[in-house]
C-alpha positions as CSV (number, residue, x, y, z in Angstrom):
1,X,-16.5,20.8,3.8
2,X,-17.5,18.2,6.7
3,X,-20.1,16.8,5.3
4,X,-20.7,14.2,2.5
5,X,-17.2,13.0,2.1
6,X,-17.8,10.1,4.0
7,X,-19.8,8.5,0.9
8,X,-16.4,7.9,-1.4
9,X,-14.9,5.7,1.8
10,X,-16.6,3.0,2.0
11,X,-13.8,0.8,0.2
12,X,-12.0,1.8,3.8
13,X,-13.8,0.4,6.0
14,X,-12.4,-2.9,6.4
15,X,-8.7,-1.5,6.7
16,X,-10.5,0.7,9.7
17,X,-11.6,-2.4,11.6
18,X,-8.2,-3.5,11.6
19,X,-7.0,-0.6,13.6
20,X,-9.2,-0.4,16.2
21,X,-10.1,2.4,19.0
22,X,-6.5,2.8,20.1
23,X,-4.1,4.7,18.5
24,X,-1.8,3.1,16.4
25,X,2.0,3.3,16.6
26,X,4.1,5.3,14.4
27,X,6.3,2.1,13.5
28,X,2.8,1.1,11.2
29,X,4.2,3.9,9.1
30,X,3.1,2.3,5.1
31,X,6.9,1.4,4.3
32,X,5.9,2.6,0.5
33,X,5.7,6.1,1.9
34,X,9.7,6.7,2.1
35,X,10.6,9.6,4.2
36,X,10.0,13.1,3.0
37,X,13.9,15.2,2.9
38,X,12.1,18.1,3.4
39,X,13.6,21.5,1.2
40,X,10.7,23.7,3.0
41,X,9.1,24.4,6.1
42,X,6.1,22.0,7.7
43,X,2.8,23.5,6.9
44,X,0.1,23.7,9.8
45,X,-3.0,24.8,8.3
46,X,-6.5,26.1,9.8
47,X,-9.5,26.4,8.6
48,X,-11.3,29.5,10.8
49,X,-14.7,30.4,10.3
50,X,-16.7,33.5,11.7
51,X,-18.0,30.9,14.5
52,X,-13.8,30.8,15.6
53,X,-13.3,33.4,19.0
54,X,-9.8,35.5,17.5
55,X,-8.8,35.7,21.2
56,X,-8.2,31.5,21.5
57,X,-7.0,31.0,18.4
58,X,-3.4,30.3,19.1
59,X,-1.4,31.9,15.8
60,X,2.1,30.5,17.1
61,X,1.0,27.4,16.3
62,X,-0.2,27.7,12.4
63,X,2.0,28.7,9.3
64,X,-1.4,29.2,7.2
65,X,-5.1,30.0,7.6
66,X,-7.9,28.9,5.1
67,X,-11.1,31.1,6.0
68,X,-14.3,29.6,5.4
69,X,-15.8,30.4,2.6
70,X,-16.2,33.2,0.0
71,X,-19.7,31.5,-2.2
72,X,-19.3,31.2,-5.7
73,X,-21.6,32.3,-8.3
74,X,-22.6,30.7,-11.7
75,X,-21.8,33.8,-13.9
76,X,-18.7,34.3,-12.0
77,X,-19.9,36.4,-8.8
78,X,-19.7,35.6,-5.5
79,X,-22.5,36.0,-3.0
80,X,-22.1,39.0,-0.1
81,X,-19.3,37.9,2.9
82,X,-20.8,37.9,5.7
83,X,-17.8,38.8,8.4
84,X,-15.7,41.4,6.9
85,X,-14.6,42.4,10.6
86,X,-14.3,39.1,12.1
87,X,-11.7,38.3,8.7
88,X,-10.2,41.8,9.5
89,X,-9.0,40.9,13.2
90,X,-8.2,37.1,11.7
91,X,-5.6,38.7,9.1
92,X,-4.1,41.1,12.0
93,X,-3.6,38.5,14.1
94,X,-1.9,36.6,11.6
95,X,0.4,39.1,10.2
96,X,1.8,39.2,13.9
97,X,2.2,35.8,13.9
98,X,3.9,35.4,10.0
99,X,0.9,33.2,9.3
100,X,-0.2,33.4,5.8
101,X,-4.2,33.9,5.4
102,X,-6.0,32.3,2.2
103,X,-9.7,32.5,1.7
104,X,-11.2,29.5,0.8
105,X,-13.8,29.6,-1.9
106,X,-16.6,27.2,-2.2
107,X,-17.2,24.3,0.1
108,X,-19.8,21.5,0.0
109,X,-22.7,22.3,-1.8
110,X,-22.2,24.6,-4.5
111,X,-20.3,21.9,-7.2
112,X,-23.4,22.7,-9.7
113,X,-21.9,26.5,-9.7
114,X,-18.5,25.3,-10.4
115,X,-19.3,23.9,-12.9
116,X,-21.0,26.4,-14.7
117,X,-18.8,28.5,-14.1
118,X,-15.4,26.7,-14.8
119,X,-17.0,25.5,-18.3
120,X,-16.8,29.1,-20.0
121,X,-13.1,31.1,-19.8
122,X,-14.9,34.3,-19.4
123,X,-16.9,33.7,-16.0
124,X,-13.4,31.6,-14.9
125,X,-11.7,34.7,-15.8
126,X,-14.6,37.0,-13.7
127,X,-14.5,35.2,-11.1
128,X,-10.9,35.0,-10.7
129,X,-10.7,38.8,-10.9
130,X,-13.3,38.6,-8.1
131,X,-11.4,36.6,-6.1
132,X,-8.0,38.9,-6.6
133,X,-9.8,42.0,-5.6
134,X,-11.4,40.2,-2.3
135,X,-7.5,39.0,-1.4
136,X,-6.6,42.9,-2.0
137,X,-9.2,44.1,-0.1
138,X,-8.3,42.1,2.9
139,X,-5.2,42.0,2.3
140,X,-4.7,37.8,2.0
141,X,-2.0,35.8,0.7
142,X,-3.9,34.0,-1.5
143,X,-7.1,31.2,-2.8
144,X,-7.7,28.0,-1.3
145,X,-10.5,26.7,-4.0
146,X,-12.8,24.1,-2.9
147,X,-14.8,22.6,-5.3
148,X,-16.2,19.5,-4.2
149,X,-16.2,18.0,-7.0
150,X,-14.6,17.9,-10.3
151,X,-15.6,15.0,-12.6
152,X,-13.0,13.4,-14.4
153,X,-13.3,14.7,-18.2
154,X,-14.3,18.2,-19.1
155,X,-14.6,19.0,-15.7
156,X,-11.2,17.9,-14.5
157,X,-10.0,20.0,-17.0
158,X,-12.6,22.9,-16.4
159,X,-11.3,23.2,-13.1
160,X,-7.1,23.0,-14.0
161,X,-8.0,25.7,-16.2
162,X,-9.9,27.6,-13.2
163,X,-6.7,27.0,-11.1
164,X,-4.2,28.7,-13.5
165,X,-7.0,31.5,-14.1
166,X,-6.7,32.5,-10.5
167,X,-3.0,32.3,-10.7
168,X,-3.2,34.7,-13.2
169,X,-5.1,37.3,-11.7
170,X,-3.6,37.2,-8.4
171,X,-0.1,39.2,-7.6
172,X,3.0,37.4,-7.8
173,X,4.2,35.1,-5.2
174,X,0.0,34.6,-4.1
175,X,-0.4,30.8,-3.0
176,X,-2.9,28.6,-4.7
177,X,-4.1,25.5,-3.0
178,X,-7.3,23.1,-3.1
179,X,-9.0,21.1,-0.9
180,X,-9.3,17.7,-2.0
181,X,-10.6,14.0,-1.6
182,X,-8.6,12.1,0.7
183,X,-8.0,8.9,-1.6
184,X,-6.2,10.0,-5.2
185,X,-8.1,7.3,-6.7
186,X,-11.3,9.0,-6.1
187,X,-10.3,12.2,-7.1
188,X,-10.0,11.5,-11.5
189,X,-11.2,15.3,-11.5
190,X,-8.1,16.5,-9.9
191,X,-5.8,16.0,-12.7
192,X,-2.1,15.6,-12.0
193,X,-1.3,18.5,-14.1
194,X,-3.4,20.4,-12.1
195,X,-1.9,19.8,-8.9
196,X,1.4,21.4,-10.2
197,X,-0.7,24.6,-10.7
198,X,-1.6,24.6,-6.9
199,X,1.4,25.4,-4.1
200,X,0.0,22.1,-1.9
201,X,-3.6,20.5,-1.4
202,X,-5.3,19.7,1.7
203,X,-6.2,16.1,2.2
204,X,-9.9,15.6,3.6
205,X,-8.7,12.8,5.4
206,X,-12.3,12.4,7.2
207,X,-16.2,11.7,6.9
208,X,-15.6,8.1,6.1
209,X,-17.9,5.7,7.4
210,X,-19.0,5.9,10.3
211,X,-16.4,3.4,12.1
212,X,-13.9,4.7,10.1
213,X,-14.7,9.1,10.0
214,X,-10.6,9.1,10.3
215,X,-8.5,6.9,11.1
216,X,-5.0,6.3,11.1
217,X,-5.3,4.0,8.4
218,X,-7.2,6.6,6.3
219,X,-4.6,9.2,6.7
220,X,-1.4,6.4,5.3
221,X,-4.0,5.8,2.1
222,X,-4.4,8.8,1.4
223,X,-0.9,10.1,1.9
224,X,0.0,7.4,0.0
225,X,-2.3,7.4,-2.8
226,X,-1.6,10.8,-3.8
227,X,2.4,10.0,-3.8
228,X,1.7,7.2,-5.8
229,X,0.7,10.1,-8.6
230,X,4.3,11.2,-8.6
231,X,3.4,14.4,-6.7
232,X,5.5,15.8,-3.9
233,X,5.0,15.2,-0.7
234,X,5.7,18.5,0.5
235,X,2.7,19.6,-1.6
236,X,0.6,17.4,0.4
237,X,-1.2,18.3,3.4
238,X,-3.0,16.1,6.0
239,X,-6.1,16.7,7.0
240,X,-7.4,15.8,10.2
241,X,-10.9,16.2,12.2
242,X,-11.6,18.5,15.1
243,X,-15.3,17.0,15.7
244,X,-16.8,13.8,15.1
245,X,-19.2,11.3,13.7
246,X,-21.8,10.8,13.6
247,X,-22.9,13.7,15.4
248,X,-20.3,16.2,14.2
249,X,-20.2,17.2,18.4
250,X,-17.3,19.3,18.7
251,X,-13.6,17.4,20.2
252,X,-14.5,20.4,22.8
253,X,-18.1,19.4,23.9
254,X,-17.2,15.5,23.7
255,X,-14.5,16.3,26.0
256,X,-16.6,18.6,28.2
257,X,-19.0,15.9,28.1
258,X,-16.8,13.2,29.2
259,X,-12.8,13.4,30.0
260,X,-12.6,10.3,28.9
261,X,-12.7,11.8,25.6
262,X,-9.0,12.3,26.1
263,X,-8.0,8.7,26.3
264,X,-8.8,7.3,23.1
265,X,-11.5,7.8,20.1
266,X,-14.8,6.3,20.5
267,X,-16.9,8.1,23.3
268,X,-20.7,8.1,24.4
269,X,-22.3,11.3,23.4
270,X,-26.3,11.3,23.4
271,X,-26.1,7.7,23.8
272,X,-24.4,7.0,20.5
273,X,-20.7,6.3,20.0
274,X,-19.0,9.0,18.9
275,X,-15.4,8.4,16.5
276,X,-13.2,11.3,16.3
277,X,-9.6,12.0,17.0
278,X,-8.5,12.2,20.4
279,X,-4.9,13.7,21.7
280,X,-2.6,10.0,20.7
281,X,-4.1,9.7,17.2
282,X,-3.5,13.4,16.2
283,X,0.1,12.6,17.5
284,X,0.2,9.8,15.7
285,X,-1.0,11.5,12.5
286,X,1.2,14.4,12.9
287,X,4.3,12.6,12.9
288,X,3.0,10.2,10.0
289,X,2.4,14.0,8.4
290,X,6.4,14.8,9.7
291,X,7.8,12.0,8.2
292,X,5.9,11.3,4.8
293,X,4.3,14.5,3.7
294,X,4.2,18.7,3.7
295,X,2.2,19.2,6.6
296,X,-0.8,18.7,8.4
297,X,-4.4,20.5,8.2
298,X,-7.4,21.2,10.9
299,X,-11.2,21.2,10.4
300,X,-11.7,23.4,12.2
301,X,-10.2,25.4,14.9
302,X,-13.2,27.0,16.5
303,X,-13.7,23.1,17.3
304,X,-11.1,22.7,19.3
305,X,-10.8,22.4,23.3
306,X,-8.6,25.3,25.2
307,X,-5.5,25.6,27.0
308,X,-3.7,22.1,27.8
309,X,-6.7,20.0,26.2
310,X,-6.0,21.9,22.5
311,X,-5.9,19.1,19.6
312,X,-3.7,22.2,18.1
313,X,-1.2,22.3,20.9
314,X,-0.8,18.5,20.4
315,X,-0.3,19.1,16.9
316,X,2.1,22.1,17.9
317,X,4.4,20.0,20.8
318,X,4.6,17.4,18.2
319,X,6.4,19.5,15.7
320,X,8.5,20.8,17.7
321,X,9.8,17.8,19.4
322,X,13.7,16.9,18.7
């Protein structure tokens, strides 16, 4: 999921220059994405994988976790998951908290399954079953699917049909989401239509360039494009980076490397500059997230810093503020 992404953002960079290594303010809000009047609650999202300690992950903070990844198969199988326990103490955790736990199937890398297996109704229909029975088993709320990614044509509509196929096999009131490419109008294979299938998708709002991985400028297109679609905002989730480029160090070892990591976005890390999100930008992007969209989503939590240095806590005060 963090890699690759970058290649569809080069039409960004430009904008990125504009905004610079300081965080912008929130009065550079696009003024063509009019305030959400929000009829639900603000999604938090995390995406945990068996590299993620249980005992730091703070669950007050989240309403959903994606776990990363259950593999897909071509004939509609998925390969053996490798951390049944560590998923096992993820769910408890979060059933204490309210938090809703998804499994995300796919990630980078495995588009060439996904497509063979989306093309024919029987595998969709295996492999949704699959699915179902893995959410049973460990007792989840639902399937984030991340294909990345559909192709406009056929496989846009391969992969709508793959979306209501899960629907179908899971129980009643089981969410459906997808990750997806930041900019709608690189994403032809994500069919409107399709999106009103899913319950929200999660904006990969990152792995631009390398002078613009995420910026704030990023995360208004994107919001922005997908609204343009006529999808509702509270269906759209911001994604935002917990590591960064081009090194994909860690926000926790860039800060433990140097605490100036804190102050800003750009850093020295192996004597190359390092962009990521520091503290003020996911501030900044949280309350873009507040004002024009459903929520806000992580990459990945088991990246982020402890106690008062959490990018998640940030993200938490921010929410919570009057």
């Amino acid at each position: 999921m963090t890699d690759q992404v970058r290649g569809v953002w080069l039409a960004l960079a430009l904008g990125a220059l504009l905004v610079g290594c300081s965080a912008p303010s929130a009065q550079s809000i696009a003024p063509s994405s009019s305030p959400v009047i929000r009829t639900g609650p603000f999604k938090v999202v995390g995406y945990v994988t068996p590299a993620a300690s249980v005992a730091t992950i703070d669950f007050s903070l989240l309403t959903h976790i994606n776990y990363a990844f259950l593999i897909p198969r071509a004939n509609g199988t998925t390969r053996p998951f490798g951390a049944p326990s560590h998923l096992r103490r993820v769910v408890e955790q979060a059933k204490r908290h309210n938090v809703k736990v998804l499994i995300a199937v796919g990630g980078w890398g495995w588009d060439k399954e996904f497509e063979a297996l989306a093309a024919d109704a029987a595998i969709r229909a295996k492999l949704a079953r699959r699915v179902a029975e893995f959410c049973a088993t460990y007792k989840l709320d639902g399937v984030d699917i991340d294909w990345e990614y559909p192709n406009a044509g056929a496989s846009a509509a391969h992969f709508a049909a793959l979306v209501i196929a899960i629907r179908t096999a899971l129980p009643a009131g089981s969410l459906v989401t997808a990750a997806v490419l930041a900019d709608a109008d690189d994403a032809s294979g994500i069919t409107t239509d399709a999106v009103g299938h899913l319950d929200f998708i999660n904006l990969m709002a990152y792995d631009g360039p390398r002078d613009d991985h995420s910026s704030f400028a990023m995360a208004e297109r994107s919001i922005a494009s997908w609204r343009s679609r006529g999808i509702d905002p509270e269906k759209l989730v911001l994604g935002v980076p917990f590591y960064g480029r081009p090194g994909n160090a860690t926000y926790r070892t860039l800060l433990a490397n140097d605490p100036a990591a804190a102050r800003g976005d750009r850093v020295l890390f192996g004597g190359v500059e390092q962009n990521y999100n520091g503290p003020a930008t996911i501030r900044q992007k949280t309350e873009l997230a507040l004002q024009t969209a459903g929520g806000i989503m992580v990459w990945e939590l088991s990246q982020d810093a402890r106690g008062d240095d959490s990018l998640l806590r940030v993200i938490g005060e921010t929410v919570a503020a009057p």
